[in-house]
C-alpha positions as CSV (number, residue, x, y, z in Angstrom):
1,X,91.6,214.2,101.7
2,X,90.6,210.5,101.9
3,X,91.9,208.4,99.1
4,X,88.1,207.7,97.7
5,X,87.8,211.7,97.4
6,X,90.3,211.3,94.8
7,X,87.8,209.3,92.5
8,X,86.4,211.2,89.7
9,X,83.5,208.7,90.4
10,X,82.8,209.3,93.7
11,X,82.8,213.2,92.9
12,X,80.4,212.6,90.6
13,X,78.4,210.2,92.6
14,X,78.3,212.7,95.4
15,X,76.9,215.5,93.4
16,X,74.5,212.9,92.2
17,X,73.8,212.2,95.6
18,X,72.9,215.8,96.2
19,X,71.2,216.5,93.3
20,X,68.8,213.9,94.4
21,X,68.4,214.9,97.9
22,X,67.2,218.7,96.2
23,X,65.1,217.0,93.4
24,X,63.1,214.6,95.9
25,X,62.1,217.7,98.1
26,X,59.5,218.4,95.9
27,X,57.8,215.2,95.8
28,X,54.2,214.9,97.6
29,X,54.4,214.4,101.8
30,X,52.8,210.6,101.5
31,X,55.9,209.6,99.2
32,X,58.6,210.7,102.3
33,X,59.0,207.9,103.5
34,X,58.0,205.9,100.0
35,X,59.7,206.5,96.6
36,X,62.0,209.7,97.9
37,X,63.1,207.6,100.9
38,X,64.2,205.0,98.4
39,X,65.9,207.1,95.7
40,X,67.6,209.0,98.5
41,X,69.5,205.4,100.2
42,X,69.7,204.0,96.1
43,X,72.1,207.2,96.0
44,X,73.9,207.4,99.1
45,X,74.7,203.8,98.7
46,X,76.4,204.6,95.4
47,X,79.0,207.4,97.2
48,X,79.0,205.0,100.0
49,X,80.4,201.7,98.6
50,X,82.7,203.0,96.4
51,X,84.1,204.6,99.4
52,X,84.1,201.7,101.5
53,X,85.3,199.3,98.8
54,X,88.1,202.0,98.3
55,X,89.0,201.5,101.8
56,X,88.7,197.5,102.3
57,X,92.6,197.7,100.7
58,X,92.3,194.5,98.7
59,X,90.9,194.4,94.4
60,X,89.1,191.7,95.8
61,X,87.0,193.5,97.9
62,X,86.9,197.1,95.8
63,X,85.6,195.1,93.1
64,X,82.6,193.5,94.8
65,X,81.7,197.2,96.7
66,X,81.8,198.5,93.5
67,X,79.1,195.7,91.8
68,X,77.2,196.8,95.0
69,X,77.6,200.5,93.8
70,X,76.6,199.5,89.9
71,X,73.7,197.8,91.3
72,X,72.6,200.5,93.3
73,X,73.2,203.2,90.2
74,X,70.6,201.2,88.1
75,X,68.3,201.3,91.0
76,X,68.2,205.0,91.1
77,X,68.1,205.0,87.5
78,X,64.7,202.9,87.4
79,X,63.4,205.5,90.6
80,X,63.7,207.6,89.0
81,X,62.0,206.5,85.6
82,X,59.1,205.9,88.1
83,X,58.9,209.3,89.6
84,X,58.9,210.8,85.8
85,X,56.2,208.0,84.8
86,X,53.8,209.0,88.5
87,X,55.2,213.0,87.4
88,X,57.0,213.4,90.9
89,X,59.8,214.7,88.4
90,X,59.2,216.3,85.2
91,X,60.8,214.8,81.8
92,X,63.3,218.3,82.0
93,X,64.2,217.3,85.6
94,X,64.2,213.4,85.4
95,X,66.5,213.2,82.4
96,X,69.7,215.2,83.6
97,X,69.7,213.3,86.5
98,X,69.2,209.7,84.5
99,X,72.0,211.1,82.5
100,X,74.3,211.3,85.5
101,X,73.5,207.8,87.0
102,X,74.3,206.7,84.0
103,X,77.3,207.9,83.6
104,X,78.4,207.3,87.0
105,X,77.3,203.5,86.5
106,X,79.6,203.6,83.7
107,X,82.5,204.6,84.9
108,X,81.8,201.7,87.6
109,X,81.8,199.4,85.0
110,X,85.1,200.9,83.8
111,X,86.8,200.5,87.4
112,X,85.1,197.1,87.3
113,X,87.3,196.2,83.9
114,X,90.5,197.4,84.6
115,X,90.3,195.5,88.0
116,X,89.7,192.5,86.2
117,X,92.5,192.7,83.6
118,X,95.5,193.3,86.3
């Protein structure tokens, strides 16, 4: 197992990840390539910098792949207000899924802290 695998984080972010892959299935054919296209990188990117920033081997350079990761988190999280708002996702489906972006983004910011107290 990779050191990022280790990450409670990046757990979470990948079942985040998935969970959004599943959700934006549903959505209407002409949004493919739209709104679903763009809440599907928004989430990868999230696994996939904290990963990569894990991997760079410096706090320097973790820290700034995880701001990339934050940023990406409250992407997703205003994609996925939109899809509730134009009802590609219900309130009962949207709102889990808000709930686990923002608890991923959280424990970002968390990581982000402690790197900047040592």
């Amino acid at each position: 197992m990779s050191n990022f695998q280790q990450l409670e984080v990046w757990q979470k972010a990948r079942v985040l990840a998935r969970d959004i892959y599943k959700e934006t299935r549903s959505f209407p054919r002409e949004e493919m390539f739209g709104l679903a296209s763009q809440m599907r990188r928004a989430a990868i990117s999230i696994v996939s910098n904290i990963a990569e920033g894990k991997g760079r081997g410096s706090r320097g350079a973790y820290r700034s792949f995880l701001i990339f990761a934050r940023g990406s988190a409250l992407e997703l999280e205003a994609q996925l207000i939109i899809a509730s708002d134009l009802e590609f996702l219900s309130a009962i489906e949207a709102q889990p899924l808000i709930e686990k972006t923002t608890e991923v983004a959280r424990m970002i910011n968390g990581i982000i802290q402690h790197l900047d107290r040592q």
